[in-house]
Each structure stands twice: as structure tokens, then as C-alpha cells.
C-alpha positions in Angstrom: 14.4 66.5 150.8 16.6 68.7 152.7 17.4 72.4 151.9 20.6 71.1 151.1 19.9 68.4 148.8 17.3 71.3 147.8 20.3 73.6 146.0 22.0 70.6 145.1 19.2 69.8 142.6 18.3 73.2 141.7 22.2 73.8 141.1 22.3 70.8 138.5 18.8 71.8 137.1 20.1 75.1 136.3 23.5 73.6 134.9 21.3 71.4 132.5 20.1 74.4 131.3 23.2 76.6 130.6 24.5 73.6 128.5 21.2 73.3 126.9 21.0 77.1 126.2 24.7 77.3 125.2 24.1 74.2 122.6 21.3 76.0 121.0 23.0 79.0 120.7 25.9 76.9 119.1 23.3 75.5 117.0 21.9 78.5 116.0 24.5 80.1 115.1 25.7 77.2 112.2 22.0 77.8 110.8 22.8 80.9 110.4 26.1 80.5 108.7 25.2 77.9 106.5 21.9 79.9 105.7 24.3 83.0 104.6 27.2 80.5 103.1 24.0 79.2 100.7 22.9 82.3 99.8 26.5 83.4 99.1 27.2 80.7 96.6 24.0 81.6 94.7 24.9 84.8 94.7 27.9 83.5 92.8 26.2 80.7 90.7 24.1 83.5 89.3 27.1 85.7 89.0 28.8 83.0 87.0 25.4 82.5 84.8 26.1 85.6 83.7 29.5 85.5 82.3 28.8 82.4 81.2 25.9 83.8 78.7 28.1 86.7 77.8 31.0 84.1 77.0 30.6 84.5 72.7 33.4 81.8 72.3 35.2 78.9 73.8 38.7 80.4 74.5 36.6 83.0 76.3 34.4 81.1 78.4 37.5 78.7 79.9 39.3 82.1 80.4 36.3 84.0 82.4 34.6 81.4 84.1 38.3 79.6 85.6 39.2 82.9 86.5 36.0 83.5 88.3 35.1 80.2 89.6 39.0 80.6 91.1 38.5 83.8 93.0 34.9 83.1 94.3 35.3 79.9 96.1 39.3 80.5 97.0 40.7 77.9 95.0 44.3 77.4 93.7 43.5 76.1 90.2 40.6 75.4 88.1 40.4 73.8 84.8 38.5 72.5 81.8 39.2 69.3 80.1 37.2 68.9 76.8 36.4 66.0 74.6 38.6 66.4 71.6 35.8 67.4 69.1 35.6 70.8 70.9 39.1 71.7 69.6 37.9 72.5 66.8 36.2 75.5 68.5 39.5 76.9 69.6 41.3 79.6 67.1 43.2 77.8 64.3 46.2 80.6 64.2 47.3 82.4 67.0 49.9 85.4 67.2 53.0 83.5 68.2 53.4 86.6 71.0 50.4 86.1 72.5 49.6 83.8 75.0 46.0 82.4 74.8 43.8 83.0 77.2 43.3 79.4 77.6 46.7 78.5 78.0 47.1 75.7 81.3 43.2 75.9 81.7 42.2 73.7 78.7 42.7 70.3 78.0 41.6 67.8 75.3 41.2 64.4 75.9 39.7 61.3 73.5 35.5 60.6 74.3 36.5 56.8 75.1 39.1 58.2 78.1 36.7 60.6 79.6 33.6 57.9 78.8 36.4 55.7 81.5 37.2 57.7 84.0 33.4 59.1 84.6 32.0 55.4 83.8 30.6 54.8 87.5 29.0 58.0 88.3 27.8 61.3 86.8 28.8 63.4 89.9 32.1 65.0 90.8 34.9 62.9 92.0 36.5 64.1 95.3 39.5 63.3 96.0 41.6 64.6 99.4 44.9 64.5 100.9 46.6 63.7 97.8 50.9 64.3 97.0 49.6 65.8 93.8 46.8 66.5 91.5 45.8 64.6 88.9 48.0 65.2 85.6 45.1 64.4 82.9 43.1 67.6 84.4 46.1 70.4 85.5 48.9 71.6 84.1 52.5 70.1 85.7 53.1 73.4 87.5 50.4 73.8 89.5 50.2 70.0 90.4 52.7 69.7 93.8 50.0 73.3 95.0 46.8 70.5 95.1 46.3 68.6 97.4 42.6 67.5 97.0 40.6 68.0 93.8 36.7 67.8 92.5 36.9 66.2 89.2 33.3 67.5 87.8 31.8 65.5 84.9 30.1 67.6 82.3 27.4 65.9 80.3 24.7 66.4 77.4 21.7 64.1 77.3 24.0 60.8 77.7 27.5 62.7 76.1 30.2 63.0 78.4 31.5 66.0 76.9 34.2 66.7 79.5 34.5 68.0 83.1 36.0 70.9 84.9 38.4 70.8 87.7 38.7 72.3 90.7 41.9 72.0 92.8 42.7 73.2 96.3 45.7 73.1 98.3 43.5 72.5 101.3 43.9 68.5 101.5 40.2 68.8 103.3 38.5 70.4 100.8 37.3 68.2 98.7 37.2 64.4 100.6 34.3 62.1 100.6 30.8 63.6 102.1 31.9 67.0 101.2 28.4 68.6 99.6 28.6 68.9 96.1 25.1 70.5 94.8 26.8 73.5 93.8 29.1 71.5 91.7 26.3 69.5 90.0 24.7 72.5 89.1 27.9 74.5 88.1 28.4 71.4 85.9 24.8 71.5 84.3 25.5 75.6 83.4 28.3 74.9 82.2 27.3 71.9 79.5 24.7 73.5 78.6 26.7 76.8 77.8 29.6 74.3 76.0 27.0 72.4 73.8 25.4 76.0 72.6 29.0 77.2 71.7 29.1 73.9 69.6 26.0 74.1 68.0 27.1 77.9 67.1 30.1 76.4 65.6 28.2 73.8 63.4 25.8 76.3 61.7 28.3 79.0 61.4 30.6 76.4 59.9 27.8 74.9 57.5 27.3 78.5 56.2 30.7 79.2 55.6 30.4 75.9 53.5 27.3 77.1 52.1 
């Protein structure tokens, strides 16, 4: 080999190994923002544990947590929609010049509509680049600001006892192979926190009877 076939080689040698040095450096660097991103969210999943134990009603819970939930992951709207025998956990009077703290965060729907639209799978439902959000799950004026949406069942044992919704105006946000483990165990909080509320409501209620 000649000296000048010599550099030649040596030349693309070294080039191989600037683009294999600059790739691991790319590399690297996602590690190490996904490494921080995951420790940032549980960060904010045990954040969220938090209120979500010092919730000591419903009304209060869909009002804390949506706000949260909202502000920590940069969303446009998040909701609740609750299987209709949690109503009943909701003040019975209100002052007409108060606005509950629930108001266009917390919807009711019938066991049998929820048991149908969750029927094929207990994780969220994503859904990108849509006109509109879903009307069952936000109220109408927020739904022309979504433009993708994660639809999160909420169950008990075999119960679907509602979901909550998340809505971006990011039409990218939420689209199929988005991870969703935070979502599942946002979800699992979240039921469990719902169905203790209920079961506070039973035996207070049975006492009252008492």
C-alpha cells in the first residue's frame, strides 16, 4: 500500500470513529434524559400520592388531583368520569353562588357504558390527531383545545369504576406506542383512593342510619 492509499485509509478509519463517537454521545445523552424525565415523573407520582391521601372527600380529590395532574405533565384538560353510584358521594346542596370545585372535571356515566367502552382492554386508550376530544369524558368547551387524549380506565378487583382523562392539544401526545406506565399506575392510585372514599361513605352512611 502506498503512503497515499496509507492516509486515505487512516482518513476513513478516523471518520468511522467521529461518527461512532458522535452517536454515542447522541446516545448518551437520551439515557440521560430519559433517566432524569423518569425520575421527574416519580417525583410527581409521589407528589400526587400525597394529595391524593390528604383528599377527605370526592369533590376534593377531582379538584386537587385535575389541577395537579394538569400543571405537572403540561396538559390542557384533565378529567374524571365516574360510574354513577359515586354521585352519591358528591354534596346533595350546594350554595347556588358557588361554583363546585368539580364543576367540568366530573362526569357520571351508567356501569354498562363504561363496562363498553373499556371492554377490550384495562389500559389507557390513546387516541391522536383528533378534530376534537371525546364528549362523554370533557366538557364542550375545552373539546375544539384537544387534539389527542388518554382515556385511563380505573378499576377495583373486576369493577370498572370509571377513568380519568387526560387531553392535550399536542395531536402527538398521546398516539399509539406512546408509554403509558405512568398512566397505569396513576390509574391504580387513583382507584384505590376512589373505592376508600366509597367505603368511607358506606359506613358513615350506615351510622347515620344507625
Amino acid at each position: 500500500m502506498n503512503r497515499q492509499n496509507m492516509v486515505l485509509a487512516g482518513r476513513a478509519v478516523n471518520d468511522g470513529l467521529r461518527q461512532d463517537l458522535s452517536a454515542m454521545r447522541n446516545n448518551l445523552r437520551q439515557l440521560i434524559q430519559i433517566s432524569k424525565r423518569n425520575v421527574e415523573i416519580q417525583q410527581r407520582m409521589d407528589e400526587l400520592g400525597d394529595i391524593v391521601l390528604q383528599c377527605p372527600d370526592l369533590e376534593t380529590l377531582v379538584a386537587k388531583t385535575t389541577s395537579a395532574i394538569k400543571e405537572y405533565f403540561g396538559l390542557t384538560t384533565v378529567t374524571y368520569a365516574l360510574s354513577t353510584d359515586f354521585r352519591d358521594l358528591m354534596p346533595q346542596t350546594e350554595p347556588l353562588h358557588i361554583k363546585s370545585m368539580s364543576a367540568d372535571k366530573l362526569f357520571f356515566l351508567d356501569p354498562e357504558k363504561l363496562a363498553q367502552i373499556f371492554a377490550r382492554s384495562q389500559g389507557p386508550i390513546l387516541r391522536g390527531k383528533l378534530d376534537h376530544g371525546s364528549v362523554d369524558f370533557f366538557c364542550l368547551r375545552e373539546l375544539r383545545r384537544i387534539h389527542s387524549e388518554a382515556l385511563t380506565p380505573l378499576f377495583y378487583n373486576n369493577e370498572r369504576i370509571g377513568s380519568i382523562n387526560l387531553g392535550s392539544n399536542d395531536p402527538d401526545r398521546y398516539a399509539e406506542g406512546v408509554a403509558t406506565d405512568y398512566l397505569r399506575r396513576l390509574a391504580h392510585l387513583t382507584s384505590l383512593a376512589l373505592v376508600n372514599l366509597r367505603l368511607r361513605h358506606e359506613v358513615a352512611k350506615k351510622r347515620t342510619g344507625e
